[in-house]
C-alpha positions as CSV (number, residue, x, y, z in Angstrom):
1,X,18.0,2.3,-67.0
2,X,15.4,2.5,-64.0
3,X,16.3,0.0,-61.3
4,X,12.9,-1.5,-59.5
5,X,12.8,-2.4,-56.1
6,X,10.8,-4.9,-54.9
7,X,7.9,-4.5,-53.4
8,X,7.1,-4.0,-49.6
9,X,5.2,-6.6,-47.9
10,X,3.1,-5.4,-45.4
11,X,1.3,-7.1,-42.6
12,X,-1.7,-9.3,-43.7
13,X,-4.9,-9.0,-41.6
14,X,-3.9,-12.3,-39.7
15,X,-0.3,-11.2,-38.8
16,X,-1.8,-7.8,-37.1
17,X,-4.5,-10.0,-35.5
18,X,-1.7,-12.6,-33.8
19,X,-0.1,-9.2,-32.7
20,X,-2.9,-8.3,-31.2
21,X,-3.4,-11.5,-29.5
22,X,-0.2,-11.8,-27.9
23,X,0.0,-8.2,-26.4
24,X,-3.8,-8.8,-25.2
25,X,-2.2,-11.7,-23.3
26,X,1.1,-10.0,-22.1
27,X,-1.3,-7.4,-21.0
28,X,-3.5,-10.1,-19.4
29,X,-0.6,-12.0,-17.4
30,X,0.9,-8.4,-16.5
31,X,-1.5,-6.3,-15.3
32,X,-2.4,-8.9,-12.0
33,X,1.3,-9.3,-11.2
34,X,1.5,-4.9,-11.2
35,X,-1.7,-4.7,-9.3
36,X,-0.5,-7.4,-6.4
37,X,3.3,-5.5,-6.7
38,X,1.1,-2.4,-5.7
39,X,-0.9,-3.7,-3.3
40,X,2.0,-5.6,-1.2
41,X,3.8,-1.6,-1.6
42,X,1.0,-0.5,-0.2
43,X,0.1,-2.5,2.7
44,X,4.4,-2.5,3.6
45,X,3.6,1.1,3.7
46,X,0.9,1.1,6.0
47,X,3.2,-1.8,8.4
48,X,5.3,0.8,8.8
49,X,2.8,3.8,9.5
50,X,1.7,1.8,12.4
51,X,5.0,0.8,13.3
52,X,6.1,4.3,13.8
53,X,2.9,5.2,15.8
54,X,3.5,2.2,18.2
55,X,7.2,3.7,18.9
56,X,5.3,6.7,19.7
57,X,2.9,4.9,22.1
58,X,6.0,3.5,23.8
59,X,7.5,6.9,24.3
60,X,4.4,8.2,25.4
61,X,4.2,5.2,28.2
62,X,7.8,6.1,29.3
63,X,7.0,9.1,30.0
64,X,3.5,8.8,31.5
65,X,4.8,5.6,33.9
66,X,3.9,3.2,31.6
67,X,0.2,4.4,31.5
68,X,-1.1,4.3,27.8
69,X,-2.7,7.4,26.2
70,X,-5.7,8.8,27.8
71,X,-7.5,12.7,27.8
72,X,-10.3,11.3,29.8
73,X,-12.5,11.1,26.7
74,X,-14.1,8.1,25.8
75,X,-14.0,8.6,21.7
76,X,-10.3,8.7,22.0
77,X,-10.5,5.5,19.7
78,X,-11.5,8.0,17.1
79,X,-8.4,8.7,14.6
80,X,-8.9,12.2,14.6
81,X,-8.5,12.0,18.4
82,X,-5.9,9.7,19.8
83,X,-3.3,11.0,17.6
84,X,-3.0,14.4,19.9
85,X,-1.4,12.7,22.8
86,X,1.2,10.9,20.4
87,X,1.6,13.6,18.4
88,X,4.5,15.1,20.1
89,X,6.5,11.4,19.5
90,X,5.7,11.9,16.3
91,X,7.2,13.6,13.0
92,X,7.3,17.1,13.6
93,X,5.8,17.6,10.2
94,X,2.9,15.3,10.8
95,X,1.2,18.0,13.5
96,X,-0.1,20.3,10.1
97,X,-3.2,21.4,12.6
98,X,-3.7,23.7,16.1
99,X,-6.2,22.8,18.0
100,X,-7.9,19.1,19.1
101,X,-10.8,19.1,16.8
102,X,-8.7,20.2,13.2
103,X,-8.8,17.6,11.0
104,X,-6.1,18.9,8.5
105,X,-3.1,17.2,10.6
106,X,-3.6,14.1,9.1
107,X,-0.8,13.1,6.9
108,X,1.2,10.4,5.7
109,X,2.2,8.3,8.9
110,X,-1.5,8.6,10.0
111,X,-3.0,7.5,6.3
112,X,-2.7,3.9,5.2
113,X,-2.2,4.3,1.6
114,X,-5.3,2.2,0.4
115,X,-7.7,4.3,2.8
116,X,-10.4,4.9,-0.1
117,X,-12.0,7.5,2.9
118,X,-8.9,9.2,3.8
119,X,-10.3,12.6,3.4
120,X,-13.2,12.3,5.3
121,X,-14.3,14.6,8.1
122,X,-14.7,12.3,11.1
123,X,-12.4,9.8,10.3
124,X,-8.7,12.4,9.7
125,X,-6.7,9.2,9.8
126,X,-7.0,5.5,8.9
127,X,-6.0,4.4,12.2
128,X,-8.0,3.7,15.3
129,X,-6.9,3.3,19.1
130,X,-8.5,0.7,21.2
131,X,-10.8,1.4,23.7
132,X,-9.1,-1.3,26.4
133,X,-6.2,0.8,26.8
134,X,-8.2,3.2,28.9
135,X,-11.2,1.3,29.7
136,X,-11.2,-1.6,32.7
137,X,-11.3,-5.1,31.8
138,X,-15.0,-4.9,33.7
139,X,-15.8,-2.2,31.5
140,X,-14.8,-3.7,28.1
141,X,-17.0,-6.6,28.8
142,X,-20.2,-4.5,29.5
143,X,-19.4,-2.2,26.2
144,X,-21.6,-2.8,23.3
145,X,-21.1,-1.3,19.6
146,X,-23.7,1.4,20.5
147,X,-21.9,2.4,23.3
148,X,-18.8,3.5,21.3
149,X,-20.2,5.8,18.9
150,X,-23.0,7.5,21.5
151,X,-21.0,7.6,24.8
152,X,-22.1,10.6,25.5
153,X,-25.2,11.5,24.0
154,X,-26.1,7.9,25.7
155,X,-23.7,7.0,28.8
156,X,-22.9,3.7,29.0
157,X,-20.3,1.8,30.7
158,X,-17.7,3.3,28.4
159,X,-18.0,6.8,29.3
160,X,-15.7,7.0,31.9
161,X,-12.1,6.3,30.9
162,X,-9.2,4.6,33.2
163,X,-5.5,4.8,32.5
164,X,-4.3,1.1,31.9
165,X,-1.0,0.5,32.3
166,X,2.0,-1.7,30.5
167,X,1.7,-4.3,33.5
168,X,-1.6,-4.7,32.8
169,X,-1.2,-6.5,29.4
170,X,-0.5,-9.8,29.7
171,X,-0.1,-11.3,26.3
172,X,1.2,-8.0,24.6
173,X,1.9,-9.9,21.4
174,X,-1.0,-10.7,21.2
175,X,-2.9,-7.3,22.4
176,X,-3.8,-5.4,19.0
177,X,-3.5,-1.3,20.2
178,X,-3.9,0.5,17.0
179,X,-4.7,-0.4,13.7
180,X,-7.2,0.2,10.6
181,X,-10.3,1.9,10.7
182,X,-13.0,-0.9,10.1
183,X,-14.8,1.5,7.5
184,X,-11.4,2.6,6.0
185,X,-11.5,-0.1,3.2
186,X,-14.2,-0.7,0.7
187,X,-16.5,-4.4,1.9
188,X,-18.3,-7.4,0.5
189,X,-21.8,-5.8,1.2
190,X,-21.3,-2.0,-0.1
191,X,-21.5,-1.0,3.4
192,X,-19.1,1.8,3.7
193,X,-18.8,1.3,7.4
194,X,-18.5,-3.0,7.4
195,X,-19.2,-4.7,10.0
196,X,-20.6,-2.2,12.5
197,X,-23.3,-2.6,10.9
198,X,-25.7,0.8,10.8
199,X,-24.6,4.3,11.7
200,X,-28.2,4.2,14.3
201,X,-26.8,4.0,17.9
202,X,-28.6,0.4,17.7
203,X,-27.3,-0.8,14.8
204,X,-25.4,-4.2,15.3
205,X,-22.7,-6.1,13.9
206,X,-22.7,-5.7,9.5
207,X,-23.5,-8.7,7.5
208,X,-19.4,-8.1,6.0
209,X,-18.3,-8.4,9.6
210,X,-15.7,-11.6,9.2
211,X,-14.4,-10.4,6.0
212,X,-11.3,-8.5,5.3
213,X,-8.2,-8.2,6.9
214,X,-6.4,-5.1,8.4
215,X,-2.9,-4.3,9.4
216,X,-2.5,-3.6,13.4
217,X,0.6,-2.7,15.7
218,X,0.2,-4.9,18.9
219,X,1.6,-3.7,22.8
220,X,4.6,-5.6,22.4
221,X,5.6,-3.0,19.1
222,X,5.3,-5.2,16.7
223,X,3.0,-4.6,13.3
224,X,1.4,-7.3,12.0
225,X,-1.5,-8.1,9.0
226,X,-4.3,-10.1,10.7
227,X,-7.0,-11.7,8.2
228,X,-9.6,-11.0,10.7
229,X,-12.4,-14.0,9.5
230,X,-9.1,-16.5,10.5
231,X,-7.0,-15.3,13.2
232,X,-9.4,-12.6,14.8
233,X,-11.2,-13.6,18.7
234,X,-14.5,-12.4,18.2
235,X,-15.8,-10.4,21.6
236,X,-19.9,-10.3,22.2
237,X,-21.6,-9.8,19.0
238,X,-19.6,-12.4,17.1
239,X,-18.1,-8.8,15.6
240,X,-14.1,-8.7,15.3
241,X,-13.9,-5.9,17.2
242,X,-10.2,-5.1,19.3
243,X,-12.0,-1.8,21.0
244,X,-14.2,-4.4,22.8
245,X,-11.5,-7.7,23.2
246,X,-12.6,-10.2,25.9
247,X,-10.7,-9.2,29.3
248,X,-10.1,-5.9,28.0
249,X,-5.8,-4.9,27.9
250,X,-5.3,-8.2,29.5
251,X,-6.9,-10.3,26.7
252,X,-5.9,-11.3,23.7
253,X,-7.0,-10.7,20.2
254,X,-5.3,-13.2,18.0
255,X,-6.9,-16.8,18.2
């Protein structure tokens, strides 16, 4: 005689559906804690990018008499440009290019791992160098946002450049030297290059200016993340701006 099994339940419609519902809000509690996991990797990352580059700085001063970094060239501020004169305190794999103007050297200790414009042309790294390390104190306080991005097509105050030295920083905890480009991250207003407002030579400070915050590596060698709308001092234009920070390398730009 044929033995019968009983029959299989399945799932009903309202089983699957609970199923449903609780992955949905696994997913839902999840998916934040991953994306703030990533984002804190990220920005530890880019700490110690800058870290590393400010032990290069301090080689570079030790062997330069505790002058900072300056080729007599008044876009050194430029990423693609201030990493030459570290570069030989750097990683030995990090120098990829030959000449000053390659922009194909830039590699991990220069790129901040959320840089959304990492590949781009002008920029070659998502770190700046501030222009008070080799601009006077007299000369910060005459330099205006045009003045940095056409010193030489229109010579301002800023287009000669003067070695400043370790002595000269007075507050070095409190001196930002290098950290992210302002246009390296994505803003409030869809302007890709923040608060600098327009790329014209008389564009002023962006409506996104306050907003933000950026990791910098301060004189003293310390790398820190600044919320710049809180804890930034705002030089001029009301623009958090450490290439242009009141006094210059003997100012401070932490509040």
């Amino acid at each position: 005689m044929k033995s019968l099994s009983p029959p299989r339940s399945a799932f009903t419609l309202i089983e699957l559906l609970v199923v449903i519902t609780i992955i949905a809000l696994l997913a839902a509690i999840l998916f934040p804690v991953f994306a703030r996991a990533r984002d804190q990797a990220r920005k530890t990352t880019c700490l110690s990018n800058l870290k590393q580059i400010g032990v290069a700085v301090s080689l570079y001063t030790s062997d330069h008499d505790g002058g900072y970094p300056n080729t007599d060239d008044p876009y050194l501020w430029v990423g693609k440009r201030f990493r030459w004169p570290i570069m030989p305190y750097l990683a030995l794999g990090q120098k990829q290019g030959t000449d000053f103007t390659n922009n194909g050297g830039a590699t991990s200790i220069l790129l901040c791992p959320s840089d959304i414009l990492s590949g781009d042309g002008y920029d070659a790294t998502s770190y700046c160098y501030s222009a008070a390390f080799y601009h006077t104190p007299e000369q910060v306080a005459q330099i205006a946002i045009p003045h940095l991005r056409a010193a030489l097509n229109t010579p301002g105050p800023g287009a000669q450049c003067f070695t400043q030295t370790e002595s000269d920083v007075l507050t070095p905890s409190q001196k930002m030297m290098v950290g992210e480009y302002f246009n390296s991250h994505e803003h409030a207003a869809g302007n890709p290059i923040g608060f600098w407002g327009t790329l014209t030579t008389s564009g002023g400070a962006g409506p996104d200016r306050g907003t933000g915050a950026r990791t910098y590596v301060f004189a003293d060698g310390h790398a820190a993340f600044v919320v710049a709308a809180r804890q930034t001092r705002t030089p001029l234009d009301d623009c958090p701006d450490m290439l242009r920070t009141a006094g210059g390398v003997a100012g401070s730009d932490l509040r």
